[in-house]
C-alpha positions in Angstrom: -121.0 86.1 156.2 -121.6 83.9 152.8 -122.4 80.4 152.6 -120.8 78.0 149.4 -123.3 76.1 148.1 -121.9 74.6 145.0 -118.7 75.1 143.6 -117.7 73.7 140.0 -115.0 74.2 137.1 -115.1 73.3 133.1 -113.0 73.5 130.5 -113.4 76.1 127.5 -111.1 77.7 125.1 -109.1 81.4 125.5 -109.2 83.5 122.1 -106.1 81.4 121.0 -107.7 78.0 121.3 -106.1 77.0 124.0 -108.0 75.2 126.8 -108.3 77.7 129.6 -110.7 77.0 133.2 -113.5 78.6 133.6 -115.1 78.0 137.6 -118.6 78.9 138.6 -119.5 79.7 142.4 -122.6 79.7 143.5 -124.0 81.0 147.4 -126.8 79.5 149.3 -128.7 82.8 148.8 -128.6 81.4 145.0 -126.3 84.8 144.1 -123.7 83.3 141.6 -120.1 84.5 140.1 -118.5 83.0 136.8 -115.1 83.6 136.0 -112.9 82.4 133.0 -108.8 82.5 133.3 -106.5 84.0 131.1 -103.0 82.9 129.9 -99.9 84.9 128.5 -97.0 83.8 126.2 -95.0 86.1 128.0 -93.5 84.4 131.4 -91.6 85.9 134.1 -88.8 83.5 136.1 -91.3 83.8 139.0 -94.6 83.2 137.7 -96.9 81.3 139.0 -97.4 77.7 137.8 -100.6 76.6 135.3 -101.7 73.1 135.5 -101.7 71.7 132.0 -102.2 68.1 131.3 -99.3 67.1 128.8 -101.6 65.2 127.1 -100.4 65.0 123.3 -103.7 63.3 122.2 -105.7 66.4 123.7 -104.8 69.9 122.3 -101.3 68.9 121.7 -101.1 69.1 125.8 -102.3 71.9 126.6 -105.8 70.6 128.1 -106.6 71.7 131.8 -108.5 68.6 132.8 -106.5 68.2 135.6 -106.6 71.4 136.8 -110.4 71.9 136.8 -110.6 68.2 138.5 -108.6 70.2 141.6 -111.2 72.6 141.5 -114.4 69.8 141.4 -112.8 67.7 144.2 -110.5 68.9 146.9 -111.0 72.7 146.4 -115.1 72.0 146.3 -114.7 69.3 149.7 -112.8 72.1 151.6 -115.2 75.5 150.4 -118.5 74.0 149.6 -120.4 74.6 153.4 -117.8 77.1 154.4 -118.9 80.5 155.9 -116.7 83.7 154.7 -116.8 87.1 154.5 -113.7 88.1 152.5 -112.6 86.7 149.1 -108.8 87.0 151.3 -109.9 84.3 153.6 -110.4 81.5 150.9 -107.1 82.6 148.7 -105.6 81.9 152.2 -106.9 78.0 152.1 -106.5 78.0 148.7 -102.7 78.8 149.3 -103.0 76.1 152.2 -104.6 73.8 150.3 -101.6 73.9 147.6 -99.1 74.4 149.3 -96.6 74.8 147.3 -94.5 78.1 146.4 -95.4 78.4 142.9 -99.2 76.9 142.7 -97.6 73.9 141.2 -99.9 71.2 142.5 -103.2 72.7 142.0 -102.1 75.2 138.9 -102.4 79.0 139.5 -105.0 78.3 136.6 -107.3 76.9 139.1 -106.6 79.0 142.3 -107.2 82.5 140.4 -110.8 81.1 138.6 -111.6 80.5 142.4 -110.7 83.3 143.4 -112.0 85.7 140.9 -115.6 83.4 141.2 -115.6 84.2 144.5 -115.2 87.8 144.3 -117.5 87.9 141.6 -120.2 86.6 144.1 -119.0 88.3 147.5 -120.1 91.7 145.4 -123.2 90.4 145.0 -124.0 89.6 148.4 -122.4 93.2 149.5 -125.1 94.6 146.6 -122.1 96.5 145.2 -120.6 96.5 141.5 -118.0 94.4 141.0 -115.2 97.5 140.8 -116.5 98.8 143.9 -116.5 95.5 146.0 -112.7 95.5 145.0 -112.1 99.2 145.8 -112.8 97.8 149.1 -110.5 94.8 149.3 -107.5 97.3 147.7 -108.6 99.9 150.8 -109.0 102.3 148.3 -111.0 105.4 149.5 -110.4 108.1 146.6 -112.1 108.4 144.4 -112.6 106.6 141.6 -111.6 106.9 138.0 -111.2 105.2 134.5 -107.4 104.3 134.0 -105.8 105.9 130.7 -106.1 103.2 128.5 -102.9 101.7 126.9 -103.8 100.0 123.3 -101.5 97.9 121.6 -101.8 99.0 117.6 -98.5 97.1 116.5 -97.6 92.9 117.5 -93.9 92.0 117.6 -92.3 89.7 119.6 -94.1 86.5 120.7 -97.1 88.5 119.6 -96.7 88.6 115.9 -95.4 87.2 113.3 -91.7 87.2 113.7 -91.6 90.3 112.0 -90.5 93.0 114.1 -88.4 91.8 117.5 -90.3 94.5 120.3 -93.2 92.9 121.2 -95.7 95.8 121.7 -96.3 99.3 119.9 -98.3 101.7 122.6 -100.5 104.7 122.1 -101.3 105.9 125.0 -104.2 109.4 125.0 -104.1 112.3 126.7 -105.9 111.9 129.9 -107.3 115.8 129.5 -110.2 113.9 127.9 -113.1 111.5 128.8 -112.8 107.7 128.6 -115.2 107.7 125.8 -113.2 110.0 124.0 -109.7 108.2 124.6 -111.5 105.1 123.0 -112.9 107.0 120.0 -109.2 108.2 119.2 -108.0 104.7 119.7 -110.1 103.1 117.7 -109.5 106.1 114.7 -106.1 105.6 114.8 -106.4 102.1 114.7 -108.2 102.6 111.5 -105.7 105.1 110.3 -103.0 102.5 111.0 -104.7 100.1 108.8 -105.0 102.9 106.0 -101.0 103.5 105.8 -100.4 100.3 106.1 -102.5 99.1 103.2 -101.4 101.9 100.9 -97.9 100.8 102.0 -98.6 97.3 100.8 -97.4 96.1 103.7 -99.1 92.8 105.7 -102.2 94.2 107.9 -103.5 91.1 109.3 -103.2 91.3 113.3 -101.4 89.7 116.2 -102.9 88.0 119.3 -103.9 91.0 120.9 -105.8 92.8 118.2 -102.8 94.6 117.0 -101.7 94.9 113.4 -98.7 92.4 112.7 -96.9 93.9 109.7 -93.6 92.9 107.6 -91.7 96.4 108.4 -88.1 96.6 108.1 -86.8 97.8 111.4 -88.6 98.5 114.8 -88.2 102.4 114.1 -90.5 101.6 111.2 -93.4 101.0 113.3 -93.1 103.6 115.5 -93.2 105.8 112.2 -96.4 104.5 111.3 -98.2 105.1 114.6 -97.0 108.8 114.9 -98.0 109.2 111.0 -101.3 107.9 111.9 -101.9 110.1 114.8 -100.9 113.1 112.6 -103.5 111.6 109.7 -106.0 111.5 113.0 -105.6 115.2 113.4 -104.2 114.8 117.1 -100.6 116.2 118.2 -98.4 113.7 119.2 -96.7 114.1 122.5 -99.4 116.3 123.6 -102.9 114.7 122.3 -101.7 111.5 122.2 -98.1 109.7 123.6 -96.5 106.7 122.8 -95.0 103.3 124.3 -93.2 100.4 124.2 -93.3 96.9 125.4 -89.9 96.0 124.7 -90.0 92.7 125.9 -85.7 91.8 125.4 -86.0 88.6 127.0 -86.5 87.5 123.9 -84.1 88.7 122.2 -81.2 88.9 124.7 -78.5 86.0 124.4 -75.1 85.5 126.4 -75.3 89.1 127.4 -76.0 90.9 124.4 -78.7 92.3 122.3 -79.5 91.7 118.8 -82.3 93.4 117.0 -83.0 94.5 113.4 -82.2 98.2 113.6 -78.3 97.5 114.5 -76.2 95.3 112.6 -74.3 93.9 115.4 -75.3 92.6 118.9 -75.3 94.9 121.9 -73.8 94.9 124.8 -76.5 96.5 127.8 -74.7 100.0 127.5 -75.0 99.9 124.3 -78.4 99.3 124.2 -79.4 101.0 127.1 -77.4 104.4 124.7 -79.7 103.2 121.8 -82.9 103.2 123.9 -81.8 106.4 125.3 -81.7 107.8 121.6 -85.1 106.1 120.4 -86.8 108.0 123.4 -85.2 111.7 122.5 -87.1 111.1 119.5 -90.4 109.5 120.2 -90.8 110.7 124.1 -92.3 107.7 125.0 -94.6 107.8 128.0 -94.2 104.0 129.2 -91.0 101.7 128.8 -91.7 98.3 129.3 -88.9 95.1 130.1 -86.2 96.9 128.3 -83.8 95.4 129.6 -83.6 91.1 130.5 -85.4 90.5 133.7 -81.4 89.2 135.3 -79.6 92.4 134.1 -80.3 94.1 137.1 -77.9 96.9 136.8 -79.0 97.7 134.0 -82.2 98.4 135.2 -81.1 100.7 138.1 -79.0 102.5 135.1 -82.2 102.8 132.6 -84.4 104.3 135.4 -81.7 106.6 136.5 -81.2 107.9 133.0 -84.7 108.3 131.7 -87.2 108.2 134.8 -87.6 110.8 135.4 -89.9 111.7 131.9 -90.2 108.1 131.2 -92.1 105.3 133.5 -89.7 102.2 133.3 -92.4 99.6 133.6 -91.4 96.4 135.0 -92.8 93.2 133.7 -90.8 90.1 133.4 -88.7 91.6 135.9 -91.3 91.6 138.4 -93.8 88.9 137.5 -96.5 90.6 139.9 -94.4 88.9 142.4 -93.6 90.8 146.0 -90.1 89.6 146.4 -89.2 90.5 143.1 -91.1 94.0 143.9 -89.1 94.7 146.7 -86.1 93.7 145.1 -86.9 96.0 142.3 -87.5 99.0 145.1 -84.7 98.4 146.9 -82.5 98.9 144.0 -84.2 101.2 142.3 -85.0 99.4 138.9 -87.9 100.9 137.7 -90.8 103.2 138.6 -93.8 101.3 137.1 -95.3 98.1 137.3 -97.2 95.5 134.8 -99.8 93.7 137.4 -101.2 90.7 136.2 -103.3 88.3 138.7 -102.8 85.3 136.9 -99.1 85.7 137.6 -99.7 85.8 141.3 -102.2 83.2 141.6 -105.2 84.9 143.7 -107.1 88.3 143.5 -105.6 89.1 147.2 -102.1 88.6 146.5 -102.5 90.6 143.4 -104.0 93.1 145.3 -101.2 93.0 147.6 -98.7 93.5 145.3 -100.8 96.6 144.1 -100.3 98.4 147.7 -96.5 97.2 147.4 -95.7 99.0 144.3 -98.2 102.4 145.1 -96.5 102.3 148.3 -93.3 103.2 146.5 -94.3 105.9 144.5 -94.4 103.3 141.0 -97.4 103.5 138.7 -99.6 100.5 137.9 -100.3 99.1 135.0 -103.4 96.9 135.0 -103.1 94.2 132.2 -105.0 91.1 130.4 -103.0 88.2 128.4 -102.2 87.5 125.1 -104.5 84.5 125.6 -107.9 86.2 126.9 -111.8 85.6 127.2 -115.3 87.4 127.1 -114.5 88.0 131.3 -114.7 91.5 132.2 -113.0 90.7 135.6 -109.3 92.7 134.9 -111.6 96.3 134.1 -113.6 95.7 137.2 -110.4 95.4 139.1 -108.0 98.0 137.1 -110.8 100.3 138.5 -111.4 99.4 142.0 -107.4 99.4 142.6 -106.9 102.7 141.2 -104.4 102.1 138.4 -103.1 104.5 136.6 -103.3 102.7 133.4 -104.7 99.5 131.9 -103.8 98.2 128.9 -106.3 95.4 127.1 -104.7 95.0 123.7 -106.2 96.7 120.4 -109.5 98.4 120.3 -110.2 95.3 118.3 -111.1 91.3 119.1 -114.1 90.9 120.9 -112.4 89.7 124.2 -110.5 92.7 124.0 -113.0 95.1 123.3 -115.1 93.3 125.9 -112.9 95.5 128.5 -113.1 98.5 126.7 -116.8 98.9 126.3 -117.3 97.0 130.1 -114.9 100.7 130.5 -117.9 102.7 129.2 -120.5 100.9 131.4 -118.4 102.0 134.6 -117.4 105.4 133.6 -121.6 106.0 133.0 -122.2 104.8 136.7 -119.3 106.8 138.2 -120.4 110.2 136.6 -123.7 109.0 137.6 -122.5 109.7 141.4 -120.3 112.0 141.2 
């Protein structure tokens, strides 16, 4: 058992200067956890509720004041003095505490800095690394393993510049090859990127995540340049290195039809279920991510009947890392791959949860940060310990991105180190 000494929350800023909460825990033994809480432009029906303040004199009302007064006073008067053994016992208050469906009073902003504190300082007190504490809240006895890493070398969407309407270009290495060596031919071919696009004269400044946000023509464009650049890396695409999508149509799906750059006329989901059908003949993508709106449910079944069995159909927005939605998306067959994210859920054991939900049918995970991140290393430590299959952390590029890659390195060196 562990006894709260202290618990406390402050303000800082994410990597888009936005106020985010940061929460620090503290035992009686004087072991401590600090965790910082990220946020995503991208928002699923069921997500989760942040607390922001709506305060137009502070950060045009965006300021989580409010949110880390929850965690100063009522969340500090019921923990602080409390004996626990299991970061699942206070996400269980925490959801008590309040009670609301959606995190709506307290702000999932708060809960999940809680909870990730706390988990932060229970693997202290178990004398484990952080990865392996959570291997054994996820009940995850095999061994364990770096998750292929899934970089994001091209912003569209809500992640660029309104230049290009997908929202993320994927490349996604072999995983015949060592962690180290997957980021090495990341980060190359985030430099060749840069080269074509430069002698292209095209825009190369980059998008929220570390990804380059260029003025191409059409989507096919930028799928070009990143199997151009894998060429100029000397790797094979399809074999040494695959690509993906983040499709993200919510945002560009309107009264039932689709309207992007490379058609000159709206589609109907057919139509653009045909279109994505032909984009993958040609690039064999690996993952497929919210191609479809998150309501177009049969169009979903159709997609993952057509192309999963080659293609993971990852869902995001569709899924929110919420379990009804999960089991929604099971029952009906909608996809075979899931985007977790904690901060959609609310606590590290209901994210956890919703792990085992979608393992349990057969899906692969998908481990991923927020467009609006910190320096917190949390999301590696837990893409680990759950066993994901993938994790995707942006660009090999920003440091709060690169701060998961190289936290990567520092696990892969202590798991060859027991092997």
């Amino acid at each position: 058992m562990a006894k709260l000494k202290q618990l406390y929350a402050r303000e800082i800023l994410d990597s888009r200067a936005t106020p985010t909460v940061e929460v620090i825990a503290i035992l009686d033994t004087g072991q401590y956890g600090v965790s910082s809480v990220p946020s995503g432009s991208s928002i699923g029906i069921p997500d989760s509720s942040e607390l922001r303040d709506n305060d137009p004199n502070r950060y045009f009302g965006k300021g989580v004041l409010q949110a880390v007064g929850h965690v100063n006073r009522e969340i500090a008067a019921k923990l602080v003095g409390m004996d626990f053994s299991t970061v699942k016992e206070v996400d269980n208050i925490l959801n008590q505490l309040d009670g609301t469906p959606s995190k709506s009073r307290f702000g999932a902003n708060s809960l999940l800095g809680v909870s990730m504190s706390v988990t932060k300082v229970l693997a202290q007190a178990a004398s484990l690394p952080l990865y392996r504490y959570i291997a054994t809240l996820a009940e995850n006895s095999s061994q364990l393993f770096i998750p292929t890493p899934v970089f994001n070398m091209i912003n569209g969407g809500k992640h660029g510049a309104g230049n290009l309407d997908f929202q993320e270009f994927h490349i996604i290495p072999s995983r015949k090859s060592t962690f180290s060596v997957m980021l090495q031919t990341g980060a190359e071919i985030y430099h060749s990127i840069k080269n074509l696009l430069v002698r292209r004269g095209a825009i190369h400044s980059v998008g929220d995540e570390g990804g380059f946000a260029p003025n191409l023509f059409t989507n096919l464009d930028a799928l070009e340049i990143l199997s151009e650049a894998i060429i100029e890396c000397k790797k094979q695409p399809q074999i040494d290195v695959e690509l993906g999508l983040d499709v993200a149509s919510d945002s560009f799906y309107k009264d039932g039809r689709y309207t992007i750059k490379d058609r000159s006329s709206p589609m109907d989901t057919s139509e653009f279920i045909e279109y994505l059908r032909d984009l993958n003949k040609q690039y064999h993508l690996r993952l497929l991510e919210d191609p479809l709106h998150e309501n177009d449910w049969k169009g979903w079944t159709q997609i993952t009947s057509e192309l999963g069995q080659n293609t993971t159909i990852v869902g995001d927005d569709l899924l929110a890392t919420n379990l009804t939605k999960i089991s929604k998306a099971i029952a009906e067959k909608a996809c075979n791959g899931a985007i977790i994210k904690p901060n959609q859920i609310g606590t590290v054991s209901e994210a956890i949860a919703a792990v085992k939900k979608a393992r349990d049918a057969g899906w692969k995970i998908n481990i991923t940060h927020r467009s609006g991140e910190t320096n917190d290393t949390f999301i590696a430590d837990f893409a680990v310990g759950v066993g994901a299959d993938y994790a995707k952390f942006g660009a090999p590029a920003r440091g709060e991105r690169v701060a998961k890659y190289n936290h990567f390195l520092s696990i892969d060196t202590e798991i060859s180190s027991t092997r």
